[in-house]
C-alpha positions as CSV (number, residue, x, y, z in Angstrom):
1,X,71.1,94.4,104.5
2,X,74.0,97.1,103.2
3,X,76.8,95.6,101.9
4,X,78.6,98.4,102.3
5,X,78.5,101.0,105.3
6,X,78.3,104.8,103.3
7,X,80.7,107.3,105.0
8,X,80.6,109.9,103.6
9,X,77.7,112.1,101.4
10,X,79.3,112.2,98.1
11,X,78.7,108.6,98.6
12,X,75.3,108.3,100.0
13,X,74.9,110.2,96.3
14,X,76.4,107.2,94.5
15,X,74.3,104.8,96.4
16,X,71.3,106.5,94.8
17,X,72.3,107.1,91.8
18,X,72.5,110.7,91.6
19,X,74.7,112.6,89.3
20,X,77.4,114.1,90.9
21,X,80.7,116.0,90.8
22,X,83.8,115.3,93.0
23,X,87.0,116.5,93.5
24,X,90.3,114.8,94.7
25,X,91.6,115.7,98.0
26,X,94.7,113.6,97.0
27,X,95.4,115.6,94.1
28,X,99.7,116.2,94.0
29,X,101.6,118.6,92.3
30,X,102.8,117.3,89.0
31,X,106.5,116.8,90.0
32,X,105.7,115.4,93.3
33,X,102.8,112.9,91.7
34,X,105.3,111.9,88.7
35,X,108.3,111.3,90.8
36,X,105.7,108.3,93.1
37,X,104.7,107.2,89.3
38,X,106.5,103.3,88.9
39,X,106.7,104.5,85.0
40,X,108.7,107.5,83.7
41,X,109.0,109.4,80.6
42,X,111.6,107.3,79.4
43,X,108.7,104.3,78.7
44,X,106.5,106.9,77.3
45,X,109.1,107.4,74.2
46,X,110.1,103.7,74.2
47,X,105.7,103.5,73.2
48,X,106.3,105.9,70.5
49,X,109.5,104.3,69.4
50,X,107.8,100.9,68.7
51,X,104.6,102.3,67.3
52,X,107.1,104.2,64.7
53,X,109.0,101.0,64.3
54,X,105.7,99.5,63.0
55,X,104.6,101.9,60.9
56,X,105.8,100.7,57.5
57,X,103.5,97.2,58.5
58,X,100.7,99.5,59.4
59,X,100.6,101.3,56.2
60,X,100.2,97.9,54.3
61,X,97.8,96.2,56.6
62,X,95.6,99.2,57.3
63,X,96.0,101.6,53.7
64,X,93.8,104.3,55.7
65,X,97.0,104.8,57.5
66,X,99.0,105.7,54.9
67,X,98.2,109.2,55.1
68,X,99.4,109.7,58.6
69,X,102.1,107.1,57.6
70,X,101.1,104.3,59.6
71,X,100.2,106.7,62.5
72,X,97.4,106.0,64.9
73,X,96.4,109.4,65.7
74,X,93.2,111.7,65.4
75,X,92.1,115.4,65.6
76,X,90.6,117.8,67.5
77,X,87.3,118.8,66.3
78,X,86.0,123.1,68.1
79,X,82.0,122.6,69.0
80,X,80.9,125.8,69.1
81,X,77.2,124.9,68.4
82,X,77.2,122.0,70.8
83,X,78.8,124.3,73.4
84,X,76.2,126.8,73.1
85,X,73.1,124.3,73.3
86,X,75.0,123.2,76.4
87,X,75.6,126.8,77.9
88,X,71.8,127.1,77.4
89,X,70.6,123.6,78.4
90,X,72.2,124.1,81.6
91,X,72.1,128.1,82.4
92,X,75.7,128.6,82.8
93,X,78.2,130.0,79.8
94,X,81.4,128.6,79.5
95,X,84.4,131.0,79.0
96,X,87.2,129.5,76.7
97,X,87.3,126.6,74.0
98,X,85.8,123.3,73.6
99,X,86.4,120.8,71.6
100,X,86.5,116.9,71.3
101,X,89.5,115.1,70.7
102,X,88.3,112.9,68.0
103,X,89.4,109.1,69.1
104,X,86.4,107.9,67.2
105,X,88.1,108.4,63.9
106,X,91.0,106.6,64.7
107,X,92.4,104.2,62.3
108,X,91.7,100.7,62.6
109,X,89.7,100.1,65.5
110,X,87.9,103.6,65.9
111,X,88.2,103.6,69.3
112,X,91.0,104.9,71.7
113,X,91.5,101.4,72.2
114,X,93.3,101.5,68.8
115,X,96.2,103.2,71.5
116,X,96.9,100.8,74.4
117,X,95.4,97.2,72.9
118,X,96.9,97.6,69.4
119,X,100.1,98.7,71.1
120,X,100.5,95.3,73.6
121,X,99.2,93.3,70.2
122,X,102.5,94.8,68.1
123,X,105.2,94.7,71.5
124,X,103.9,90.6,72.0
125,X,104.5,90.3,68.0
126,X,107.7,92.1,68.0
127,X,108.9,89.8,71.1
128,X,108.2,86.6,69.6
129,X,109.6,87.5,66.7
130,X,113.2,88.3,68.0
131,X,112.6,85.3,70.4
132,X,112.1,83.1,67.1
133,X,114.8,84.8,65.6
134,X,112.3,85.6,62.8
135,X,113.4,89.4,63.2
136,X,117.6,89.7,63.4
137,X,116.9,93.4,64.8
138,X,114.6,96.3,65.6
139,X,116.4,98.1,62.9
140,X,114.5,96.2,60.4
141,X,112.0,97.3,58.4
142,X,109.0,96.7,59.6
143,X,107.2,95.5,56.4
144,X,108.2,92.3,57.3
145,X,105.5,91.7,59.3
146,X,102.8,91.1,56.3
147,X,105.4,88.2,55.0
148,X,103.6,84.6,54.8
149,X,106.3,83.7,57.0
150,X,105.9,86.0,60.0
151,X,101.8,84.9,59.2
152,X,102.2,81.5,58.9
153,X,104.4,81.7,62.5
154,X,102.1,83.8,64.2
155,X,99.0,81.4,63.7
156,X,100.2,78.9,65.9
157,X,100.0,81.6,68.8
158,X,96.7,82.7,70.4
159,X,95.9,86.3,71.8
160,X,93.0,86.2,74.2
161,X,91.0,89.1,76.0
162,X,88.0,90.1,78.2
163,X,86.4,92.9,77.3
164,X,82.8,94.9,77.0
165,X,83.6,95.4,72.9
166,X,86.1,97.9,71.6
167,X,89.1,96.4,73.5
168,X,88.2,93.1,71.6
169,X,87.9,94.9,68.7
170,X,91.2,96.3,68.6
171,X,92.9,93.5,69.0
172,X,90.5,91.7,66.6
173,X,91.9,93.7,63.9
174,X,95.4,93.8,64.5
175,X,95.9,90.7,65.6
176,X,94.4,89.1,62.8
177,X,96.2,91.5,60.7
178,X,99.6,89.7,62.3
179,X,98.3,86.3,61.5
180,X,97.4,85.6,65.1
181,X,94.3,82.9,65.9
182,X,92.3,85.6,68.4
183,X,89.6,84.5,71.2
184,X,87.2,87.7,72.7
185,X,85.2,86.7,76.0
186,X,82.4,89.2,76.0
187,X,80.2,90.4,78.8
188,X,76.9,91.0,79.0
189,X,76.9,94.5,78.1
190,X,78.4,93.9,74.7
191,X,76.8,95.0,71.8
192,X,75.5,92.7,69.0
193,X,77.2,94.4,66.2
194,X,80.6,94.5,67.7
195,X,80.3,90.6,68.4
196,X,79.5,90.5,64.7
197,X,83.0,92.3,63.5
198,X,84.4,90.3,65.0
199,X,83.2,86.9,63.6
200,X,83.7,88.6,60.3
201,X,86.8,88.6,60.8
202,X,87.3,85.2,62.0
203,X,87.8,85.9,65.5
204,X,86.3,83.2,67.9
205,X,83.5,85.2,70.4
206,X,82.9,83.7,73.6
207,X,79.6,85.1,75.1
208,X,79.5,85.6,78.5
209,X,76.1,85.9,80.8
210,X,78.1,87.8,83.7
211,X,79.3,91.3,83.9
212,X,82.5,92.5,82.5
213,X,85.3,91.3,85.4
214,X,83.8,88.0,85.2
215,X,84.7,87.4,81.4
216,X,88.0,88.8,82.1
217,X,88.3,86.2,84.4
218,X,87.4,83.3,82.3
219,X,89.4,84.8,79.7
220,X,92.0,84.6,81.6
221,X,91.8,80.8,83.2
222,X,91.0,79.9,79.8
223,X,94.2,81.7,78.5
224,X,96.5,80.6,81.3
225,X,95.3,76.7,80.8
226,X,96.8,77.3,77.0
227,X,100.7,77.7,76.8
228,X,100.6,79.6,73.2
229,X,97.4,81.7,74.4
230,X,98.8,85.2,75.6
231,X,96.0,87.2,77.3
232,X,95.7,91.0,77.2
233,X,94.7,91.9,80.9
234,X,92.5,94.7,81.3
235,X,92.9,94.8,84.7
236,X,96.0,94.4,85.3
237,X,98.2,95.1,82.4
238,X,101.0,97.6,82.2
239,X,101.1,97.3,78.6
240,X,98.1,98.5,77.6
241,X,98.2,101.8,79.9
242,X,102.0,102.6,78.5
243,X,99.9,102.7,74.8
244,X,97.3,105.1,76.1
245,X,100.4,107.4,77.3
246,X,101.4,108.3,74.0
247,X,97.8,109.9,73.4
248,X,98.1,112.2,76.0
249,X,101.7,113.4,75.6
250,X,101.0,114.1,71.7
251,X,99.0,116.6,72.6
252,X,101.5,119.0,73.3
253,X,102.7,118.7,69.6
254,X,99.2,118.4,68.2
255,X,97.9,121.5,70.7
256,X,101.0,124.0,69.8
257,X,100.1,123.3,66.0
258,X,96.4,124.7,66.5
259,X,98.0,127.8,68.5
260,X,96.8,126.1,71.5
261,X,98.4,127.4,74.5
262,X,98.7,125.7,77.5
263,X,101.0,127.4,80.3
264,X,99.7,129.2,84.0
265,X,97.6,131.4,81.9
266,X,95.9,129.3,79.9
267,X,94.6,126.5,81.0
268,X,93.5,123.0,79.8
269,X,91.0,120.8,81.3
270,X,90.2,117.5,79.8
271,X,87.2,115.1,80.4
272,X,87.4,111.6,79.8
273,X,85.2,108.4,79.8
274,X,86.6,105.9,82.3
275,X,85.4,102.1,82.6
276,X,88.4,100.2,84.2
277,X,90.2,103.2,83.8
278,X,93.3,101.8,81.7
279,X,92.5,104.6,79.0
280,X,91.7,107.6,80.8
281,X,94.7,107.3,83.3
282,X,97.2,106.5,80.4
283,X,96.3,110.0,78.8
284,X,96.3,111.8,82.1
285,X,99.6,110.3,82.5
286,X,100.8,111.2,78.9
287,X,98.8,115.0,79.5
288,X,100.5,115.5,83.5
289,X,103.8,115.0,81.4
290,X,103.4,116.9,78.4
291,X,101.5,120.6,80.9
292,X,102.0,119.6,84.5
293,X,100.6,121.3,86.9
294,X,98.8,123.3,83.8
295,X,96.4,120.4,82.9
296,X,93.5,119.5,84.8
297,X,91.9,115.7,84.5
298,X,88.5,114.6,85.6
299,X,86.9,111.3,84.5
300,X,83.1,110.4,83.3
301,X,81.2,107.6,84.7
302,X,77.9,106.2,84.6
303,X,76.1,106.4,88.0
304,X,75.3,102.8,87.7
305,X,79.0,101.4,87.7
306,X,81.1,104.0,89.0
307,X,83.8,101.8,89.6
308,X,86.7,104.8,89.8
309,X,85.0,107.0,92.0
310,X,84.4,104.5,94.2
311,X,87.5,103.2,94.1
312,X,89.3,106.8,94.8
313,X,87.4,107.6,97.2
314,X,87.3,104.8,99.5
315,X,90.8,104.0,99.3
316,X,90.2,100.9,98.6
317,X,90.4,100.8,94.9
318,X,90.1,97.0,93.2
319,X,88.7,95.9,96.4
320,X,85.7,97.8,96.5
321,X,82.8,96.5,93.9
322,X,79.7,98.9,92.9
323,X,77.6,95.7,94.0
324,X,78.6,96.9,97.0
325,X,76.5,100.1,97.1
326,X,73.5,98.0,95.2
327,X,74.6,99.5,91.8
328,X,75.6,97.6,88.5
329,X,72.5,97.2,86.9
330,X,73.3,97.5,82.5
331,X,73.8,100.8,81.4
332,X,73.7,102.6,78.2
333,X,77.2,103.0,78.6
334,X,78.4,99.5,77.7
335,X,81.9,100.4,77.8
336,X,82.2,102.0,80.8
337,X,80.3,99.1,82.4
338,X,83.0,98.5,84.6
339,X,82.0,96.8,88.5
340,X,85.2,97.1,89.9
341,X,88.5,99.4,88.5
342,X,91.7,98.5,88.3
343,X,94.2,98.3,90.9
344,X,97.0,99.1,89.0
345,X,95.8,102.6,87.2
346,X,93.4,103.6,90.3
347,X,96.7,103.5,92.6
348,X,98.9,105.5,90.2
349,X,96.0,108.2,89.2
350,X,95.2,108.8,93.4
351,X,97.6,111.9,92.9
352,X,96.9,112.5,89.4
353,X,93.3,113.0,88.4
354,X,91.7,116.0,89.7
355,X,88.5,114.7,89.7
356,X,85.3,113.4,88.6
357,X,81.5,113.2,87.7
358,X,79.0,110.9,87.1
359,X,76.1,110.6,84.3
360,X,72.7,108.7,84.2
361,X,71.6,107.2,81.3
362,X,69.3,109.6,80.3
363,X,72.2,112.3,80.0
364,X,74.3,110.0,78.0
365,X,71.1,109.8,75.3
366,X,70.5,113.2,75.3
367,X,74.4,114.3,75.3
368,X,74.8,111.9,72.0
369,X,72.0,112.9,70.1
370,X,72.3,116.7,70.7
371,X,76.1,116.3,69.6
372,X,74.8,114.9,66.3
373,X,72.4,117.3,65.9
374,X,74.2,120.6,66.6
375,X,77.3,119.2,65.4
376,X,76.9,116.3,62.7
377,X,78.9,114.2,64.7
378,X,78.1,110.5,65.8
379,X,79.8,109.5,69.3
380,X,78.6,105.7,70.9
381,X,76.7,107.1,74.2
382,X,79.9,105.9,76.6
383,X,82.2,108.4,74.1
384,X,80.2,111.2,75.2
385,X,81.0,111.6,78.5
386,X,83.7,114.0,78.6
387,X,81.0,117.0,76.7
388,X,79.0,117.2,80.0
389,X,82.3,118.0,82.2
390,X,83.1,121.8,81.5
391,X,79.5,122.4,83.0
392,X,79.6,120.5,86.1
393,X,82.8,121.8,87.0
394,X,81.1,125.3,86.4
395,X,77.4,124.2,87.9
396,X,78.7,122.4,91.0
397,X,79.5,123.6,94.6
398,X,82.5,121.8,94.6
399,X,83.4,122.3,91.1
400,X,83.5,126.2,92.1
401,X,85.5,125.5,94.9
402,X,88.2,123.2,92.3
403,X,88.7,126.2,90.6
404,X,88.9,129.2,93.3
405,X,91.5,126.6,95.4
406,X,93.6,126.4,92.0
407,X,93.1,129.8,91.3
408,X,91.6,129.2,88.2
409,X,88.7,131.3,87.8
410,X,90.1,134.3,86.3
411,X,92.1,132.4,84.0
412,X,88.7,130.5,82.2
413,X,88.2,132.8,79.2
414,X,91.8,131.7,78.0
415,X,91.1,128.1,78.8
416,X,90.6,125.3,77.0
417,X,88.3,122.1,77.6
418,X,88.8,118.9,75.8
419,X,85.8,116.0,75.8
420,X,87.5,112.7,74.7
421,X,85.7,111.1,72.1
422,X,86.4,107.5,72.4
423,X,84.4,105.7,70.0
424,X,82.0,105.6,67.3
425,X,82.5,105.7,63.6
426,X,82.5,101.9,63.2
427,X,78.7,101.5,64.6
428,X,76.5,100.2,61.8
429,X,74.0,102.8,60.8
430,X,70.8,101.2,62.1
431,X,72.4,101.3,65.4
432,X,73.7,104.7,65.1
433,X,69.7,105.5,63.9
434,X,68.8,103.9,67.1
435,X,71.1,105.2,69.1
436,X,69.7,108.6,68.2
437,X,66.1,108.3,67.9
438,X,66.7,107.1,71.8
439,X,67.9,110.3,73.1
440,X,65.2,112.3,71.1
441,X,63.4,112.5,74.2
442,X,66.4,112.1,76.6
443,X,67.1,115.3,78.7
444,X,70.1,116.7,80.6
445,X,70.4,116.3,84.6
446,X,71.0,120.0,85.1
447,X,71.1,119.8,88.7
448,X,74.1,117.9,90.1
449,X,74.6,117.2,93.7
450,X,77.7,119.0,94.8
């Protein structure tokens, strides 16, 4: 018996797990879209305010930092090889740039996690500090932070999380690096090695047998049933999405400095990975503020957990589950393997995302070990997402209508596309080996409904 009646075709093509390409009828003018946001520019700078704050203590816990001075930031890496296997894999040539923004090298976690998680991990610290009177002022220097004292205080606290792997990881590292005990509930889909950084690190690994919103949900009874536990919500935490922000608005510094330019004429369409969507809508939100109406946003999901997608385009955004449509088998994917997105982001991005696409499994193999082989670089198979997005927006039906509504396709040889890379360089070679041997055979979906 359905679980869930299917209204419309875009998702009859989900419930079969087809790779498609959709487009946002609820798409608002920047202004218009902002203006509904609950968040404003004003938090966005209060992010980068504390991040700068805690540089000095970055620099001595993580001396890879020291070069950016305690800066968690990353690159952006042109793939012109990668871009012409791609052009000729699927038949269609892509005017304008590409390139991957390289979240995979950032410090600490390398993952874009490093952004929203590390960022509730240092705004908790910084609270409990001022609470405990430990800190007299935020005009201190932050170097503090590595004292025994500030240690020795944060061990009696607990940070807890739910998580798939790189969210866990993130807070892992800097929460240990704080002094902080630190307890990761892991899904199913979470791989072995990132359960193993962890212990390393003497981070307690709970193991779940369920699928990613169900070890959030332990997490979080186990969390709440512990009045020192704090518990990093990926579902529901404002926190986290206000660290991603700072990604995306960057980009207009970061972007002018490679003679980037983004304006009527020019412009910039970014693909990014989305699980529970925390990440992807944080930098859309950062990007919408930094190029309005001149940056375009479209997300990457696997077609087995779709969670966004469905989310948008039912309207019913939390309370719709891919279980629903019989999906949410494991993917390749792990952390994008997301049943059902988050209330909170999915409501906020229905104006702001202009889009997005889904990917089997067999595209995400053959995506990560063609980027590795045309370009040298190593992206885990859910950080490649965003490389197949220029060409479905080119390839589709309705991506050709996106850009003749918005006027866009005259303006494509001065564009520029961005794939997100969120993840990668921290996977142990013998998995990275794997990883690639796996897609050797792996090829493309060329032909993407709608």
């Amino acid at each position: 018996m359905e679980k869930h009646v299917v209204t419309s075709k875009i998702l009859e093509q989900v419930k079969n797990e087809e790779e498609t390409f959709w487009v946002n009828p609820r798409l608002s003018k920047t202004e218009e879209a902002l203006n509904q946001a609950p968040y404003t520019f004003t938090d966005i700078q209060e992010v980068e305010d504390r991040f700068h704050r805690f540089a000095p203590f970055i620099q001595l816990a993580f001396p890879e930092t020291k070069e950016r001075e305690g800066l968690l930031e990353s690159e952006i890496t042109a793939i012109p090889t990668m871009k012409k296997w791609l052009s000729h894999t699927y038949q269609t040539d892509l005017p304008g740039d590409f390139y991957i923004k390289r979240d995979d090298l950032l410090p600490v976690s390398g993952t874009i996690k490093s952004r929203g998680a590390i960022y509730e991990v240092l705004k908790y610290a910084e609270t409990l500090a001022l609470e405990a009177d430990l800190l007299k002022s935020t005009e201190e220097n932050y170097e503090i932070f590595m004292s025994e004292k500030f240690q020795v205080f944060f061990s009696k606290y607990n940070l807890t999380v739910g998580t798939t792997g790189n969210l866990g990881i993130s807070v892992g590292a800097m929460g240990r690096a704080l002094g902080f005990q630190v307890t990761v509930h892991m899904s199913e889909e979470a791989k072995a090695w990132k359960k193993n950084y962890l212990r390393e690190r003497e981070v307690e690994v709970v193991e779940h047998t369920t699928n990613f919103s169900k070890a959030v949900e332990e997490g979080r009874a186990a969390s709440k049933a512990d009045p020192k536990s704090y518990f990093i919500d990926d579902e529901h935490s404002e926190e986290l999405f206000l660290g991603y922000t700072v990604g995306g608005y960057r980009m207009k510094e970061q972007l002018a400095q490679e003679g980037i330019q983004v304006d009527a004429d020019h412009p910039l369409f970014v693909y990014l990975p989305c699980g529970i969507g925390g990440s992807p809508s944080g930098i859309t939100f950062g990007l919408k503020h930094a190029f309005g109406d001149h940056v375009h946003c479209f997300f990457a999901e696997p077609t087995k957990m779709p969670s966004m997608l469905l989310g948008l385009e039912t309207q019913k955004f939390d309370q719709v589950n891919v279980n629903d449509f019989g999906l949410g088998s494991l993917t390749i994917a792990d952390g994008l393997a997301v049943p059902r997105t988050s209330a909170l982001v999915a409501k906020l991005m229905n104006h702001n995302f202009s889009g997005g696409y889904t990917l089997t499994d067999e595209s995400f193999n053959a995506l990560l070990t063609n980027l590795y082989q045309q370009e040298n670089i190593f992206l885990e198979p859910a950080a490649v997402a965003g490389l197949a997005g220029p060409f479905k927006l080119l390839d589709t039906e309705t991506g050709k209508a996106y850009l003749k509504n918005y006027e866009l396709k005259d303006k494509l040889p001065n564009a520029t596309h961005i794939a997100w890379g969120t993840g990668g360089s921290m996977v142990p070679d013998k998995d990275k080996h794997d990883f690639i041997a796996q897609g050797q055979d792996s090829k493309l979906k060329t032909k993407t409904t709608f």
